[in-house]
C-alpha positions in Angstrom: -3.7 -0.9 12.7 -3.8 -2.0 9.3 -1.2 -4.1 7.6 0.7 -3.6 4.0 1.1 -6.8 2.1 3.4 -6.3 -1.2 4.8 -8.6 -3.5 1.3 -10.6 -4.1 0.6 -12.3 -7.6 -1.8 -9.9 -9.6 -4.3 -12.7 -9.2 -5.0 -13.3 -6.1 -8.4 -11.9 -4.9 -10.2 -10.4 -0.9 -10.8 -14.1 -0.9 -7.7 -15.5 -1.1 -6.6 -12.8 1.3 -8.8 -13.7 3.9 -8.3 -17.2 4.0 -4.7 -16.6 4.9 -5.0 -13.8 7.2 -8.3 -15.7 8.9 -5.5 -18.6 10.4 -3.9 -15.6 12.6 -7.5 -14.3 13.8 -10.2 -12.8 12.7 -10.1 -10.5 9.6 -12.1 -7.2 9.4 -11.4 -5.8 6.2 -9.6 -6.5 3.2 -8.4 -3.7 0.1 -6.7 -4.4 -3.0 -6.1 -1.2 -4.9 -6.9 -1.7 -8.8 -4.9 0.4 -11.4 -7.4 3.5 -12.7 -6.2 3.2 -16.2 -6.6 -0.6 -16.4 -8.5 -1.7 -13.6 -5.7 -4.4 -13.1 -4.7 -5.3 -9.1 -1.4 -3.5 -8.6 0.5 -6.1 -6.8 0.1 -4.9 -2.9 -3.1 -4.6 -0.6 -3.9 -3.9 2.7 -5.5 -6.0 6.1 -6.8 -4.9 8.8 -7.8 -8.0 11.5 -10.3 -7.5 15.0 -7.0 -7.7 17.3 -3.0 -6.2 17.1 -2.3 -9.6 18.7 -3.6 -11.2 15.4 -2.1 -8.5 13.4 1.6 -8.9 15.0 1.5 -12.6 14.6 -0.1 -12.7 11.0 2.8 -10.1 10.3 5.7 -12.1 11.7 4.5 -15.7 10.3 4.0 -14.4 6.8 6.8 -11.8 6.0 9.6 -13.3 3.6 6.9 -15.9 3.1 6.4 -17.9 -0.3 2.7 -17.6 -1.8 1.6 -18.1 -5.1 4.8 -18.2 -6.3 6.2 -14.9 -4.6 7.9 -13.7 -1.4 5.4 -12.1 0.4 6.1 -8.6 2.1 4.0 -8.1 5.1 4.6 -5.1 7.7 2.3 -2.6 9.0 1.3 -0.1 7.3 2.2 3.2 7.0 0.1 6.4 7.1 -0.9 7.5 3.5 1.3 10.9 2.8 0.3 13.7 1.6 1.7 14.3 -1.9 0.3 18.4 -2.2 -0.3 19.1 -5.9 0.8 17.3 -8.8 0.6 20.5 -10.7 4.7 20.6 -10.6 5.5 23.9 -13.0 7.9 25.3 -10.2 7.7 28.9 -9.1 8.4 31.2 -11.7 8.6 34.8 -11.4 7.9 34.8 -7.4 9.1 38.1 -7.1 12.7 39.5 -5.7 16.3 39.1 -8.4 17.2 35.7 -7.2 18.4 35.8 -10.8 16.3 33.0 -11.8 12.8 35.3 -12.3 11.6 35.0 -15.8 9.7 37.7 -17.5 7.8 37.3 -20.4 
């Protein structure tokens, strides 16, 4: 399981992460998505800890908790979806007189 951590302050670090996370139990991994455009930490991250016993009561002590200034948002974290293309365009001319079929 891996849990989702939203509201943090765009400077906190893994480190500072950790050191939180560590007083519930050990702590396996730690991610903080940067920005591609500006390298900047996006405000959210994700930890995963060596037990769900850990995770469950790191996830119930911190949620709605204050932390560098912010209520924190801790839950677990939900599978990444799959977004398809981002090509958008819709479907023109897909055959048939729905009446909507463009010609050019």
């Amino acid at each position: 399981m891996s849990i989702y951590v939203g509201n943090l302050s765009y400077s906190v670090t893994q480190d500072d992460l950790t050191k939180v996370f560590s007083e519930y139990g050990t702590v396996t991994r730690v991610q903080l998505p940067t920005d591609r455009e500006t390298g900047r930490a996006r405000g959210f991250g994700f930890v995963e800890m060596e037990s769900d016993t850990a995770e469950s009561a790191a996830i119930e002590a911190l949620d709605g908790a204050e932390w560098m200034g912010r209520a924190l948002k801790v839950n677990k974290a939900r599978p990444k979806e799959d977004r398809g293309s981002r090509s958008g365009g819709g479907n023109w001319n897909k055959g048939g007189d729905d009446g909507y079929s463009r010609r050019f």
